[in-house]
N, C-alpha and C positions, 0 to 999 in steps of 0.2 A: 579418405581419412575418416574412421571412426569418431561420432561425437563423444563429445565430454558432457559429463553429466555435470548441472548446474543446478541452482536455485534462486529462487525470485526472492526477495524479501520488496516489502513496501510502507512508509509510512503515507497516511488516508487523509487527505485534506480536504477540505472545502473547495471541492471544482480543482483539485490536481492531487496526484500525488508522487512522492522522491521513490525511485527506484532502482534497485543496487541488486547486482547480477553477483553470486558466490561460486568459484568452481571449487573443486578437492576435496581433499575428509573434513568432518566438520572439527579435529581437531586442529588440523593445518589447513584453514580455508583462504583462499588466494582471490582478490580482488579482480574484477572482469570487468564490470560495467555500472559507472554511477551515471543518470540522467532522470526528468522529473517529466512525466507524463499527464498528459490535460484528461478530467474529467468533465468536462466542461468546454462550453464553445466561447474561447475569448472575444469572439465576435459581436456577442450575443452575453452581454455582464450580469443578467439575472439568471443564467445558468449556474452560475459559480453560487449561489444561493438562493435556489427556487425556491425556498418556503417563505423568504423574507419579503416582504411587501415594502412600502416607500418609510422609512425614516424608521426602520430596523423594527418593523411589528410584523404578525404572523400573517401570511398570507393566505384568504382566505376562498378565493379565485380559482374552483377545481378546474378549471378550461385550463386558463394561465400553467398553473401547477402542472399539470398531465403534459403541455406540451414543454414546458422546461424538461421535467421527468422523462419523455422522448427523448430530446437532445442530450441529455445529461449519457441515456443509456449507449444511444448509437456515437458518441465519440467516445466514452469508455469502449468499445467493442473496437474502434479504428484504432482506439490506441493501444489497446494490447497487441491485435494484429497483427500492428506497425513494428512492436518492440519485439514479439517470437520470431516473426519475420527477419529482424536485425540480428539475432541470435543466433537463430538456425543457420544463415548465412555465417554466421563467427564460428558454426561447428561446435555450437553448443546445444545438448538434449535436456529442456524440462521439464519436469514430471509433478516438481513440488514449488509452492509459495507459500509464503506467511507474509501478512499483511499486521499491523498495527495499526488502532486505534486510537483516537479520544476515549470514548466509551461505548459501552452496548446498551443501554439503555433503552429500554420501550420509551418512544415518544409519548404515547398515551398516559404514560405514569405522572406526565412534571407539566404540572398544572400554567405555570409562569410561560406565558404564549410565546416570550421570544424565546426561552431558554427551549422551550419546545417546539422552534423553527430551527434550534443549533443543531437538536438530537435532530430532529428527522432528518436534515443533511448528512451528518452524521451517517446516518443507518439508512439512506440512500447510496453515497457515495461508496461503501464498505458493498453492500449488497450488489451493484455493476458492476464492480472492479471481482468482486467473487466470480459471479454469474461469468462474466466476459476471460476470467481464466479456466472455470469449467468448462467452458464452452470447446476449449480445445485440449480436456482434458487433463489440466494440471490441477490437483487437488489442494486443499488452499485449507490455511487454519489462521487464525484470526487470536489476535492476545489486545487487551488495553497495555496501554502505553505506561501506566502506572506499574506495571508487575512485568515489563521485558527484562529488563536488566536481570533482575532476579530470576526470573524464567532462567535463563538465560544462563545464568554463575550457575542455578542447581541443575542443569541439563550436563554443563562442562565441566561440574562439582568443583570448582573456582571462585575464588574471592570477587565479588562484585569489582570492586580494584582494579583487578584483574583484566576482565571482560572489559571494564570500560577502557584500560590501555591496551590493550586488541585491537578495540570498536575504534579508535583516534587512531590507531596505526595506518587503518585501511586507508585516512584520510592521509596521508602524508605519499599517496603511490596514484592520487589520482587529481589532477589539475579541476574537475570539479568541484561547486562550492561542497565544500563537508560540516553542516551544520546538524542540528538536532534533527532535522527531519532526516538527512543522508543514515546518521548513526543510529536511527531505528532501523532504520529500512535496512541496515546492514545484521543487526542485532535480528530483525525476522529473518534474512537470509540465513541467517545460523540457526535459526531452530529449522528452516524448511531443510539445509543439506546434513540437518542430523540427523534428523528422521531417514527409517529405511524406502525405500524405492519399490514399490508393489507391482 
């Protein structure tokens, strides 16, 4: 059986993120796959935020730091793996992802130490989740979470209105939770399967 070409959409959390599988045109995109993938080794609770030190201050510890930052990288890498593997088995081919964000932000810029242990997580977790889908090839574009929807209505040249009763429909075809994180993550799946395929 020929695969079916699909696409990744993902919203980017702190040590996880929701991830929602699109197949078909991206005018008539058809629900495949919602599930939330670890960045982060539950095992291991300072992974889920290496920069932050004991009582929410910036951690200052490069030992510490670097070896979270390993861990952080090598279970983003297990768990992509994990998910194309589950795909490719479903006879599904990806080529594209779009991920969503908090923000891009240079940590360097925001002086305020914990708010600049948010960013670097931030632009940690965004940056292995990239990495780990390049890795096998799928080219990956990246939007804040402030400007998808509207991305989004001007891509489908549709009423934001619109998009967001779409973006709720998908929830109603699939027994997983469907909350703000799912409806990014589906809102990236639609800009990755409406982009061409190279």
């Amino acid at each position: 059986m020929k695969p079916q070409t699909a696409a990744l959409g993902f919203r980017v959390k702190s040590g996880w993120a929701a991830a929602v599988l699109l197949k078909g045109s991206a005018r008539s995109p058809q629900m495949c796959d919602v599930r939330q993938i670890d960045l982060s080794d539950p095992r291991l609770p300072e992974t889920r935020q290496p920069y932050h030190a004991a009582m929410g201050k910036l951690e200052t510890d490069t030992r510490k730091i670097n070896q979270r930052v390993h861990v952080v990288r090598r279970i983003a890498q297990k768990s992509i793996a994990t998910l194309l593997t589950s795909h490719r088995q479903n006879g599904y081919r990806i080529r594209r992802a779009a991920l969503v964000v908090g923000s891009q932000i240079d940590p360097a810029l925001i002086a305020n130490p914990h708010i600049r242990a948010h960013a670097s997580e931030g632009q940690l977790f965004r940056s292995v989740l990239e990495r780990a889908l390049q890795a096998h090839h799928i080219r990956t574009d990246v939007f804040n979470e402030r400007d998808a929807y509207g991305k989004v209505a001007a891509e489908f040249k549709e009423s934001d209105e619109n998009v967001r009763r779409m973006i709720q429909k998908f929830g109603r075809t699939t027994e997983a939770p469907w909350r703000a994180e799912q409806k990014l993550a589906a809102l990236a799946a639609c800009l990755a399967l409406r982009e061409p395929v190279t």
